[in-house]
C-alpha positions, 0 to 999 in steps of 0.5 A, spaced: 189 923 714 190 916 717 196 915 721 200 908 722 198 903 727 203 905 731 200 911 732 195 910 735 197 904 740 202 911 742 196 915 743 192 910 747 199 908 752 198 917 752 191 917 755 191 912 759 198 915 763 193 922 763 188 919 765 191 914 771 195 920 773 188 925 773 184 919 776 188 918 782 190 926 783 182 928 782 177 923 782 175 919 777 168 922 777 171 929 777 175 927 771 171 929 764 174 926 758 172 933 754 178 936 759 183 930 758 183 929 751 183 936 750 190 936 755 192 932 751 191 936 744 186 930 742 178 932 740 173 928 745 170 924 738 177 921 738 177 917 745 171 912 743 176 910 737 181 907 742 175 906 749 167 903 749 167 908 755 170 912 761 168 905 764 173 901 760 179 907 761 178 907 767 179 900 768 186 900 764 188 906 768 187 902 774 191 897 771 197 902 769 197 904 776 198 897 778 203 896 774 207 903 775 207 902 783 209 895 782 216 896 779 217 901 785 214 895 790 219 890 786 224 895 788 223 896 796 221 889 797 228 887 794 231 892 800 234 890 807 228 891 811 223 891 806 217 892 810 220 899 814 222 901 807 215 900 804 212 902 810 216 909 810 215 909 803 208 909 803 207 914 808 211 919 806 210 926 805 211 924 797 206 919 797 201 924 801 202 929 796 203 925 790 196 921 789 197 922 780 204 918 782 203 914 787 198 906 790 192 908 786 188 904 792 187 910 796 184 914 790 181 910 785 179 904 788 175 907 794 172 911 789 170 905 785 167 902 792 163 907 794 160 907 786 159 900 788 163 898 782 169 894 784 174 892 781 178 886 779 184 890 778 183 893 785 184 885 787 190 884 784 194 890 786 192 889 794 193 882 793 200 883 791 202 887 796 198 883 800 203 877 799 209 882 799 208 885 805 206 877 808 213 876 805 217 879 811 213 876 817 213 870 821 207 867 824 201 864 824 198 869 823 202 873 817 196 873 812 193 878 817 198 881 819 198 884 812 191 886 812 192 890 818 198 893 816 196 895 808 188 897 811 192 902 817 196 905 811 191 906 807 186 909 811 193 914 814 194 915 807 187 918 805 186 922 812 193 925 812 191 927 804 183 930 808 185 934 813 187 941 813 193 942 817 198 940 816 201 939 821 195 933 823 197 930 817 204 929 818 202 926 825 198 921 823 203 919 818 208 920 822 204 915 829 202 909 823 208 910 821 211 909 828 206 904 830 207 899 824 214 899 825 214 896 832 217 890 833 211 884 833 210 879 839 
């Protein structure tokens, strides 16, 4: 049975949402395509009509991830105090325990780094926040300053997503989140 061309760019939108999601949730080397296109009611087969590889998938799952936590930064950055709202948001018991949902660069991008597969999206995404967060500082050192600041959210993130107590992972939310919301001299 052919289906229509509009099928098949819905059935490809559906397993790169799938597969950002799994990738951020559970790794990209513990995501296995049987098992997502099978979540989906697809066969394996069927993937290679829409992918060359899991690389490719990968790459376009990163994108989408991209694109989903931009319109949610457009949003925060657009508020009164943008940086408290980003920081707040970022380092929320949410975003802890929501990675399929939230800043793919905890998950996916320290995973393609540690493969020693870096990715040009992973530039893109951090650039964008980069320059966002840059955006709300003063000073000579501004561009710095967001590399400091997105570096210690990332890294809280990825603690308070490994520790087994709970309680130690909120207080390492909690404190980065304090510290970074002090005023700059």
């Amino acid at each position: 049975m052919r289906y229509s061309q509009d099928h098949k760019a819905q059935t490809h939108k559906r397993i790169i949402k799938e597969a950002s999601a799994r990738f951020r949730r559970d790794g990209i080397g513990a995501t296995g395509l049987q098992p997502l296109m099978k979540a989906l009611g697809l066969t394996h087969g069927g993937f290679y009509s829409h992918f060359k590889s899991k690389d490719e998938l990968v790459e376009k799952a990163l994108q989408a991830a991209g694109a989903e936590v931009e319109v949610i930064c457009a949003e925060l950055f657009a508020q009164e105090r943008p940086l408290e709202a980003f920081i707040d948001a970022y380092l929320s018991e949410w975003h802890q325990t929501s990675p399929h949902e939230g800043c793919p660069l905890p998950t996916m991008s320290s995973e393609l780094g540690l493969r020693g597969q870096p990715s040009p999206t992973s530039d893109v995404v951090l650039n964008a926040r980069l320059e966002q967060i840059q955006g709300t500082l003063e000073g000579d050192d501004a561009a710095d300053q967001s590399i400091f600041i997105m570096s210690a959210m990332v890294g809280a993130l990825l603690l308070s997503r490994s520790v087994e107590s709970a309680d130690l992972a909120q207080r390492i939310l909690d404190v980065t989140r304090d510290f970074l919301k002090k005023p700059r001299d």
